[in-house]
BAFI-3210 file (N, C-alpha, C; in Angstrom, 3 decimals, decimal comma, padded with zeros to 6 digits):
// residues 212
n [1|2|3|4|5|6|7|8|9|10|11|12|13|14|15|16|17|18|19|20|21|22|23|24|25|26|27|28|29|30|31|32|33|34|35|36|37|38|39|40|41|42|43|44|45|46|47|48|49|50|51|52|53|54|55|56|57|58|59|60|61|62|63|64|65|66|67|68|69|70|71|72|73|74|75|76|77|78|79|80|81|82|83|84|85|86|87|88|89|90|91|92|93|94|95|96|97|98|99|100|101|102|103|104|105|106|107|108|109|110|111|112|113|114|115|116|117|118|119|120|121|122|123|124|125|126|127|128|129|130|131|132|133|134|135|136|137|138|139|140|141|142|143|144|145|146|147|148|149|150|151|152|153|154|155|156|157|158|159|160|161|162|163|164|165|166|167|168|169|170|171|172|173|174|175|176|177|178|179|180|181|182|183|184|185|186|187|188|189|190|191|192|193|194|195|196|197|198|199|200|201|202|203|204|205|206|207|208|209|210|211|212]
n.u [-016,974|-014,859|-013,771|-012,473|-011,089|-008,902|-007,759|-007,059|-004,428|-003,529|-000,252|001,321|004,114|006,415|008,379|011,244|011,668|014,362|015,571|017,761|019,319|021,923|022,972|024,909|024,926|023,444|023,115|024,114|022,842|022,834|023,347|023,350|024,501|024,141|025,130|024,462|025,417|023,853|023,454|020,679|017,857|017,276|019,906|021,462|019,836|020,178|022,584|023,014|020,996|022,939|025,153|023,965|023,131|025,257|026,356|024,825|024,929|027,329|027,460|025,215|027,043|028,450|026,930|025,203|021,233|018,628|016,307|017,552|018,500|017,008|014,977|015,728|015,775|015,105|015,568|015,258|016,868|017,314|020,202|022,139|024,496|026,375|026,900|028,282|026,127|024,009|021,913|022,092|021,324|022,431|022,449|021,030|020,584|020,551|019,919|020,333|019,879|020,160|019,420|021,037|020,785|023,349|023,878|026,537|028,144|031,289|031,615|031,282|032,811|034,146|031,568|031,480|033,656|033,270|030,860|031,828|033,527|032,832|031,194|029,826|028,741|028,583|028,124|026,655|024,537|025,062|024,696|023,834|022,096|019,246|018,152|014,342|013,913|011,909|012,110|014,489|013,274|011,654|012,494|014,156|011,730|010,925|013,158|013,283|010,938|011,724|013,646|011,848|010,846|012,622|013,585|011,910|010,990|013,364|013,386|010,912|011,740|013,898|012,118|010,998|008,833|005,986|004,656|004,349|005,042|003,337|002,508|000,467|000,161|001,529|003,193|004,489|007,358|008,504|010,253|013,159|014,171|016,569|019,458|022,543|024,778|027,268|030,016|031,484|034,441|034,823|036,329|039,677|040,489|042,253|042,591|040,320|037,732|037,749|035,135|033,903|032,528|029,878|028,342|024,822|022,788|019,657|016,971|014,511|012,272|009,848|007,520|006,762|004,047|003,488|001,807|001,719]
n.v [060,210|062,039|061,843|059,719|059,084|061,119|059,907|057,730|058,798|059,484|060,488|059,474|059,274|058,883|059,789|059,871|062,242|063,798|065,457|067,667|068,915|070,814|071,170|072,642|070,796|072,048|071,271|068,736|065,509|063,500|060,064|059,323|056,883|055,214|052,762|050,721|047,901|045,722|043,496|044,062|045,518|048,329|049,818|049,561|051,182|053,365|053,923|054,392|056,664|058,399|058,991|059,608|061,715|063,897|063,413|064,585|067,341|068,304|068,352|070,243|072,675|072,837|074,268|073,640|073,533|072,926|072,059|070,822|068,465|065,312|062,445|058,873|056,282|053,999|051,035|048,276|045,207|042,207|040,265|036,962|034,242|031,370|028,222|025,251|024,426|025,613|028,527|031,137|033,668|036,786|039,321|043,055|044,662|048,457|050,553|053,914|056,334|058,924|061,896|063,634|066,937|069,164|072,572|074,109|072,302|072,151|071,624|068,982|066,993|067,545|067,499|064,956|063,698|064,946|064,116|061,081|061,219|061,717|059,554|058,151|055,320|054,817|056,110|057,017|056,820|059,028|062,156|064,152|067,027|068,929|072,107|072,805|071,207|070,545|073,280|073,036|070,528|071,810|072,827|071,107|069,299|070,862|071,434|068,729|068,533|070,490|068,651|066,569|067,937|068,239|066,453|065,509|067,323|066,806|064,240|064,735|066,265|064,790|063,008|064,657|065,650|067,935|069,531|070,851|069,263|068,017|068,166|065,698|064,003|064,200|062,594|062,011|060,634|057,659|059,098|059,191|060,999|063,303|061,883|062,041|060,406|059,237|057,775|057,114|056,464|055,296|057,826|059,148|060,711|063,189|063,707|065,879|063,923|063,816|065,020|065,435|067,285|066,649|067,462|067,429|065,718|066,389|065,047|064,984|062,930|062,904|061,258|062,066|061,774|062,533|064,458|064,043]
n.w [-063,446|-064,130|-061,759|-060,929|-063,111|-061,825|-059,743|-060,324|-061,252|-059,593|-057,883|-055,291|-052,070|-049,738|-047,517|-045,515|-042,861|-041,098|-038,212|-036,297|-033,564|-031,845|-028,660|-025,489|-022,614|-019,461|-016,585|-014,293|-013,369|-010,973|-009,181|-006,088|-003,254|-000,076|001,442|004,604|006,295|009,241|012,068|013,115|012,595|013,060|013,752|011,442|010,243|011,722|011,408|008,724|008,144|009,695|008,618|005,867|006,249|006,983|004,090|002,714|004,389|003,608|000,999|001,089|001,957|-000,106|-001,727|-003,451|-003,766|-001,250|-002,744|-004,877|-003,778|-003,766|-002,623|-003,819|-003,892|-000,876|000,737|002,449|003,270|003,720|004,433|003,568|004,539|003,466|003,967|003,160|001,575|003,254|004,206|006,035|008,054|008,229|008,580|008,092|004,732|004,328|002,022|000,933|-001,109|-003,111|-005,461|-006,905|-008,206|-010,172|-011,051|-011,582|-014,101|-013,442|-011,699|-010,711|-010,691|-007,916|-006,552|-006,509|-005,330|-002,822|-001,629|-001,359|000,320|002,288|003,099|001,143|-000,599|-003,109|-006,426|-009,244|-012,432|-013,849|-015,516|-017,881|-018,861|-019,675|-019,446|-020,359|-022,509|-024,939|-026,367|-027,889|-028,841|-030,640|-032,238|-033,531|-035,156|-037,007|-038,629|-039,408|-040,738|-043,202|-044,227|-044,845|-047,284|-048,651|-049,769|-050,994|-052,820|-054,523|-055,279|-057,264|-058,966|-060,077|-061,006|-063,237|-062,829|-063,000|-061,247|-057,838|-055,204|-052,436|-048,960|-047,621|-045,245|-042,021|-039,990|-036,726|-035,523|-033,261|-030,844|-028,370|-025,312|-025,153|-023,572|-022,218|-021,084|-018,256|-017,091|-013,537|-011,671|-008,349|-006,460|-005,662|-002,440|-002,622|-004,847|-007,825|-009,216|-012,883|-015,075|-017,868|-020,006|-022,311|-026,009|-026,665|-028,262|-029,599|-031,133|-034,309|-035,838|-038,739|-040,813|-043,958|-045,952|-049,214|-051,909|-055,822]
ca.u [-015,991|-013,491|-012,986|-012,231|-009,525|-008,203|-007,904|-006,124|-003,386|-002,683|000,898|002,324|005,432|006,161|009,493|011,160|012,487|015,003|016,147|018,858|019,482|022,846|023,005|025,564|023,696|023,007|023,288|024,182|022,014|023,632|022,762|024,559|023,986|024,324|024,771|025,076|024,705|023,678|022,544|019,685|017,607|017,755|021,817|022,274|019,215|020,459|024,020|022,818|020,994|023,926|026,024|023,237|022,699|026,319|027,036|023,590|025,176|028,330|026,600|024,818|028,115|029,209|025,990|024,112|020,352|018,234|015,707|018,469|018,485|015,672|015,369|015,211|015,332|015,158|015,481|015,958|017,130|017,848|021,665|022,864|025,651|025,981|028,183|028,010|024,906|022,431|021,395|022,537|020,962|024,161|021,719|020,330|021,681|019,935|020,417|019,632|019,903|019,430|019,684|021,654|020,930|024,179|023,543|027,157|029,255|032,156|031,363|030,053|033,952|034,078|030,206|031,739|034,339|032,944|029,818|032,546|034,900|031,665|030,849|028,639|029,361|028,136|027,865|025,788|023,441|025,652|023,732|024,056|020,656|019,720|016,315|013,875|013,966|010,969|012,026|014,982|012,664|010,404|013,510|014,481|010,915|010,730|014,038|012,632|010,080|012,293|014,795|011,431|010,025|013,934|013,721|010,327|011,268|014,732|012,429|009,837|012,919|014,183|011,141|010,591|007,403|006,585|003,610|005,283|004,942|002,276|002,577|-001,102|-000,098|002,709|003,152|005,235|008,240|008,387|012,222|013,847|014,272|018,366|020,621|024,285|025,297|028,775|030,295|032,574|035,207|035,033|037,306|040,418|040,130|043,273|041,987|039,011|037,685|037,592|033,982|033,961|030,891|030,006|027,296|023,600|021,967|018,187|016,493|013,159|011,849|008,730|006,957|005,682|003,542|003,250|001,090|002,291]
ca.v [059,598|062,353|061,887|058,253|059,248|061,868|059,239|056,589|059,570|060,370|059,923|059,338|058,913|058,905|059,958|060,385|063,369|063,882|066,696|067,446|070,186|070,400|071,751|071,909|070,324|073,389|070,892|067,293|064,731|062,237|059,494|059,278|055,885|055,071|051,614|050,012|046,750|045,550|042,554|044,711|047,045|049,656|049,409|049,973|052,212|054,792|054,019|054,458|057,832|059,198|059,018|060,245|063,423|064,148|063,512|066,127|069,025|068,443|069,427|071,673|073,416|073,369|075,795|072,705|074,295|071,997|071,871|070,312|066,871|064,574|060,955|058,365|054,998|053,699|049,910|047,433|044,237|040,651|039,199|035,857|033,969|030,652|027,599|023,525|024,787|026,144|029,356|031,469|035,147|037,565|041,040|043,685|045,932|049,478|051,519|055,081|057,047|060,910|062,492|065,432|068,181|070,135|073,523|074,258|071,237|072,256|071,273|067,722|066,461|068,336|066,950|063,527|063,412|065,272|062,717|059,970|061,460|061,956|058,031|057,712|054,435|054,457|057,509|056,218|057,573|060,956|062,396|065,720|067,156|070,617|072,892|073,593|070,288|070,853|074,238|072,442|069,494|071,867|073,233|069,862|069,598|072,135|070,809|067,357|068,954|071,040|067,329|066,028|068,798|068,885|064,485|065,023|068,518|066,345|063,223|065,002|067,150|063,793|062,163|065,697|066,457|069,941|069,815|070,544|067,987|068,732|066,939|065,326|063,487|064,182|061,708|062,214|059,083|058,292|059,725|059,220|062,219|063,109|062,267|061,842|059,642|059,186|056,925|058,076|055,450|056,331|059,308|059,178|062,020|063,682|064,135|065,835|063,778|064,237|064,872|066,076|067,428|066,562|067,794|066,494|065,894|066,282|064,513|064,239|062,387|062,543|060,743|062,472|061,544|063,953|063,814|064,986]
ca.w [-064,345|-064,290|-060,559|-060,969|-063,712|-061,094|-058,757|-061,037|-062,004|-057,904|-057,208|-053,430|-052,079|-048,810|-047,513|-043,825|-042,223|-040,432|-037,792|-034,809|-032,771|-031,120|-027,576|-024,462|-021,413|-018,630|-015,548|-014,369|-012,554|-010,705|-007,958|-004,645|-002,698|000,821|001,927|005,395|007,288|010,921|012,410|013,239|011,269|014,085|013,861|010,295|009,759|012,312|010,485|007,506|008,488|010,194|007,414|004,525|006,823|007,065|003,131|002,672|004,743|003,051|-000,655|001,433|002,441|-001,131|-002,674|-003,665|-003,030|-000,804|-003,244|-005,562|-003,731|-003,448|-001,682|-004,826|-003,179|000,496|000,648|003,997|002,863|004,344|003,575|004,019|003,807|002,829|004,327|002,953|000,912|003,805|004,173|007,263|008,203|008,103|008,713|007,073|004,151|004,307|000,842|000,822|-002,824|-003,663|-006,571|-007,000|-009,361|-009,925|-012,238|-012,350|-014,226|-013,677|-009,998|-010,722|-009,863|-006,566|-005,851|-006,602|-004,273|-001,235|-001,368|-001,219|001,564|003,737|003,452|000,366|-000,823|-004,789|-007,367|-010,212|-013,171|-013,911|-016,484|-018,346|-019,031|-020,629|-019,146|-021,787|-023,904|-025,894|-026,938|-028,943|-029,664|-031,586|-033,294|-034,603|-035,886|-038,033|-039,447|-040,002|-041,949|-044,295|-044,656|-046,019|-048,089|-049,903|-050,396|-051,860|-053,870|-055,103|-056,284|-058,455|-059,632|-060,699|-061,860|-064,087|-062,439|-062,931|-060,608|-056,716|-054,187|-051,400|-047,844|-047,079|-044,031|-041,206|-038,694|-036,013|-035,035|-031,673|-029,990|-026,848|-024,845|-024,943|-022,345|-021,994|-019,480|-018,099|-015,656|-013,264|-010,562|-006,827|-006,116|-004,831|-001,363|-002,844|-006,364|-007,902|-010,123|-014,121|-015,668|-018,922|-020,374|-023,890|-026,225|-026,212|-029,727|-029,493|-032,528|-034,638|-037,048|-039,557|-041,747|-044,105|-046,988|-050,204|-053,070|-056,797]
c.u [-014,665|-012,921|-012,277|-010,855|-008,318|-007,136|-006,663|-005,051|-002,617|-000,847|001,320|003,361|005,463|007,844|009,886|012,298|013,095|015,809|017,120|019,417|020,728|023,374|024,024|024,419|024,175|023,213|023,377|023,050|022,799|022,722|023,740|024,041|024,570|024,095|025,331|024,160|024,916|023,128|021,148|019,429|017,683|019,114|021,815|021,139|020,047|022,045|023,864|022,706|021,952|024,805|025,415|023,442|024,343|026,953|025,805|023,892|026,376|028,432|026,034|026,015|028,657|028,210|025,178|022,862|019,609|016,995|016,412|018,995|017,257|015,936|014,895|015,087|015,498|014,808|016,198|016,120|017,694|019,133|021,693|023,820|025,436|027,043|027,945|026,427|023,348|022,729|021,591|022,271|022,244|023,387|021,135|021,446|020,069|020,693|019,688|020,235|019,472|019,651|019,958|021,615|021,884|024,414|024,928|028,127|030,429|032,377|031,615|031,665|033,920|032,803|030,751|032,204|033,866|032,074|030,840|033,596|033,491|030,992|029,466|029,473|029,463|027,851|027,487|024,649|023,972|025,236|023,915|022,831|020,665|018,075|015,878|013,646|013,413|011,208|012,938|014,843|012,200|011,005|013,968|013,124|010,924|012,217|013,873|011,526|011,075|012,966|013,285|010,694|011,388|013,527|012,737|011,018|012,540|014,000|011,577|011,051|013,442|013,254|010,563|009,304|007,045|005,268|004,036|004,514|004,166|001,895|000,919|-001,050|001,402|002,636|004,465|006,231|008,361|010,442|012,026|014,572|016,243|018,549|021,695|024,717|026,778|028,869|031,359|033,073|034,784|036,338|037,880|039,781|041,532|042,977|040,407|038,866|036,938|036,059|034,245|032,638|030,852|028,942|026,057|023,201|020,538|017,985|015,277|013,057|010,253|008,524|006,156|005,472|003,491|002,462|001,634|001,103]
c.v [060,332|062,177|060,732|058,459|060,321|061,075|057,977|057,300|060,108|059,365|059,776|058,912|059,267|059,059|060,063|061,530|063,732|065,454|066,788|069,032|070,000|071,001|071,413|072,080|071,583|073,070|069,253|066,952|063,609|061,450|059,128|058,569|055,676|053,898|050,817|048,636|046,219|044,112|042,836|046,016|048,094|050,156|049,756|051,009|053,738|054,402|054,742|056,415|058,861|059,714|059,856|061,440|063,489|064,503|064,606|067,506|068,999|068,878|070,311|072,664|074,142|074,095|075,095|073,406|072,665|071,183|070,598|068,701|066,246|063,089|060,001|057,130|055,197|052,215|048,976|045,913|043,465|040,285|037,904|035,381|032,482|029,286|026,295|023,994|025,446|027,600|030,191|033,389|035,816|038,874|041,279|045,011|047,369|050,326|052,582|055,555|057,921|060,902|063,555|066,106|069,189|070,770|073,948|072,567|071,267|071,873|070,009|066,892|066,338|067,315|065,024|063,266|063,689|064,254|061,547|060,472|061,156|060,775|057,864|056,489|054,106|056,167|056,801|057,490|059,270|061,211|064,176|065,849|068,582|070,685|073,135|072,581|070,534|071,634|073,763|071,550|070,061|072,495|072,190|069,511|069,534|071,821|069,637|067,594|069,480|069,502|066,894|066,649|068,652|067,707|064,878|066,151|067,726|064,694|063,278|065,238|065,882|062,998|062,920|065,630|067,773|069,943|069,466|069,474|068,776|067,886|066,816|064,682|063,174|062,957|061,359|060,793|059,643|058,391|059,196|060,235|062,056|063,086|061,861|061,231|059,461|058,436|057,280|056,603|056,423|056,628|059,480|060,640|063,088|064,430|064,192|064,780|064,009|064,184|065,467|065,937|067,095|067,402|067,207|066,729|065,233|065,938|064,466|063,822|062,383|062,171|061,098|062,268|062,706|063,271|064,807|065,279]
c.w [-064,251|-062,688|-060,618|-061,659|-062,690|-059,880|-059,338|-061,303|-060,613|-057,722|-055,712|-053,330|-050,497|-048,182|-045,544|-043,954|-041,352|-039,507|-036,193|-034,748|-032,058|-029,533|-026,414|-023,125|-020,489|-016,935|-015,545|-013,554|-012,054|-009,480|-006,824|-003,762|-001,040|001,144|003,435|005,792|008,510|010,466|012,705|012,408|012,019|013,839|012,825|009,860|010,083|011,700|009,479|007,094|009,164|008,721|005,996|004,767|006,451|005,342|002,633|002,974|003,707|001,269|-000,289|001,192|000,965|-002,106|-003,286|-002,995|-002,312|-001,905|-004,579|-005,371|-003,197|-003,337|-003,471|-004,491|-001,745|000,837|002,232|003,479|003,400|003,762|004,229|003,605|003,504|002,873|003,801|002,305|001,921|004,076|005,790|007,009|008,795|009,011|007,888|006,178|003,936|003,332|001,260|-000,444|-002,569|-004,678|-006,215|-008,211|-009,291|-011,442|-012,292|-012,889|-013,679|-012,168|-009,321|-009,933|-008,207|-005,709|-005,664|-005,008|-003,016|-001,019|-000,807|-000,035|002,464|004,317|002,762|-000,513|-002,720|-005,593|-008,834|-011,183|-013,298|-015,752|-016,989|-018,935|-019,828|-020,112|-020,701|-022,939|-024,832|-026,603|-028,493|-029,776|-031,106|-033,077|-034,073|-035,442|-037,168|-038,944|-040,240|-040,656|-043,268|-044,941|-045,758|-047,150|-049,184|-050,249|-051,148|-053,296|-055,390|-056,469|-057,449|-059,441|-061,043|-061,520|-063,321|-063,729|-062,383|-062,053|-058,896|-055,764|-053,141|-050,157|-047,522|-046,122|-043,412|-040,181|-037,933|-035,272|-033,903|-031,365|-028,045|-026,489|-024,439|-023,726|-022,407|-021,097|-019,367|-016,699|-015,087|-011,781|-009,420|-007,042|-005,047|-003,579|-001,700|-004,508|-006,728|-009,269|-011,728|-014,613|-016,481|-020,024|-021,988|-024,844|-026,573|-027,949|-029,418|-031,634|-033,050|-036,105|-037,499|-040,605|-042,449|-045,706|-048,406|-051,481|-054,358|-057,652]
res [x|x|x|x|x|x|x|x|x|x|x|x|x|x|x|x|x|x|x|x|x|x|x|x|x|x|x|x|x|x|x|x|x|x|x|x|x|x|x|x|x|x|x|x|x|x|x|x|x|x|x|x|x|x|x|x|x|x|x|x|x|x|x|x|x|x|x|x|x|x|x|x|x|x|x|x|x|x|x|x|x|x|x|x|x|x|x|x|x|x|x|x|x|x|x|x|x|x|x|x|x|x|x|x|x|x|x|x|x|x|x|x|x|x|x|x|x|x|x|x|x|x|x|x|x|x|x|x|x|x|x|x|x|x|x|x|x|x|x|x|x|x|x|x|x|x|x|x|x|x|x|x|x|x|x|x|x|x|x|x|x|x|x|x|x|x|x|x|x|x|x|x|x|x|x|x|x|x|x|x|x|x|x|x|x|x|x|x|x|x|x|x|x|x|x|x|x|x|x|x|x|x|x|x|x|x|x|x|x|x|x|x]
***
């Protein structure tokens, strides 16, 4: 009997929590595209490859480590053109894509342009990143706990509860892992061009229940 009345007297409340960490990103990510076309795939492959290698040593040259670029697409593709409505085989377009990881920013200009003098045709997906995410995830956390321990503490406060609030069930919101993206024009060969880094806000949120 008295559990039953214990049971009829439970309060809940259920509040969200909010937390953010503010960090400057540590390195960029970018993508650096290579596109040619032949009437033959032989013809624009070995085009294609001439040209990738060439814009590769040329980040080599500039302290880029090798480990630092990796192949992200490699696509051979049919064109046509298209006269009185039929359909007419033109060639082939051969994309190549890397990704470049460059640890200093202050570089990412420099990385632009040389890619583009050397005959990279696209610079795409420039991205400011930060090593270590988690560590600042777990720091926002622990913030998004305190946000909802004060909402709950501020509610009883208000309701005059003199009996403190006690979380019985966390549950973690789902996030999207920060990134910063930035878009950048092809680059004049006379000018570096402008990147300007910003700062990354890592975020979490919980849901967390309390009983009074």
């Amino acid at each position: 009997m008295n559990h039953q009345i214990a049971n009829s007297l439970l309060r809940v409340i259920t509040v969200i929590g909010n937390g953010k960490i503010t960090a400057i990103p540590n390195y960029v990510q970018l993508q650096i595209e290579v596109l040619t076309n032949g009437k033959e795939v032989s013809t624009a492959s070995q085009e294609n490859a001439a040209i990738m290698n060439r814009v590769i040593q040329s980040l080599l040259a500039l302290g880029i480590s090798r480990e630092d670029i990796q192949t992200a697409a490699y696509t051979i593709t049919p064109t046509y053109d298209y006269f009185d409505g039929k359909q007419v085989f033109r060639g082939y377009e051969v994309m190549n894509a890397i990704t470049v990881k460059v640890r200093d920013i202050n570089q990412v200009g420099t990385v632009i342009d040389t890619a583009v003098k050397n005959g990279a045709n696209r610079v795409s997906g420039i991205q400011f990143k930060i090593d270590h995410v988690d560590d600042y995830y777990q720091q926002a956390l622990s913030l998004a706990l305190r946000d909802a321990q004060m909402k709950a503490n501020t509610i009883a406060e208000t309701m005059h509860l003199h009996v403190p609030p006690q979380p019985i069930e966390v549950i973690e919101e789902n996030t999207v892992e920060p990134v910063l993206y930035k878009t950048a024009a092809m680059a004049s060969q006379n000018f570096a061009t402008p990147i300007e880094q910003g700062l990354i806000t890592i975020s979490a949120a919980l849901r967390v229940k309390f009983q009074f």
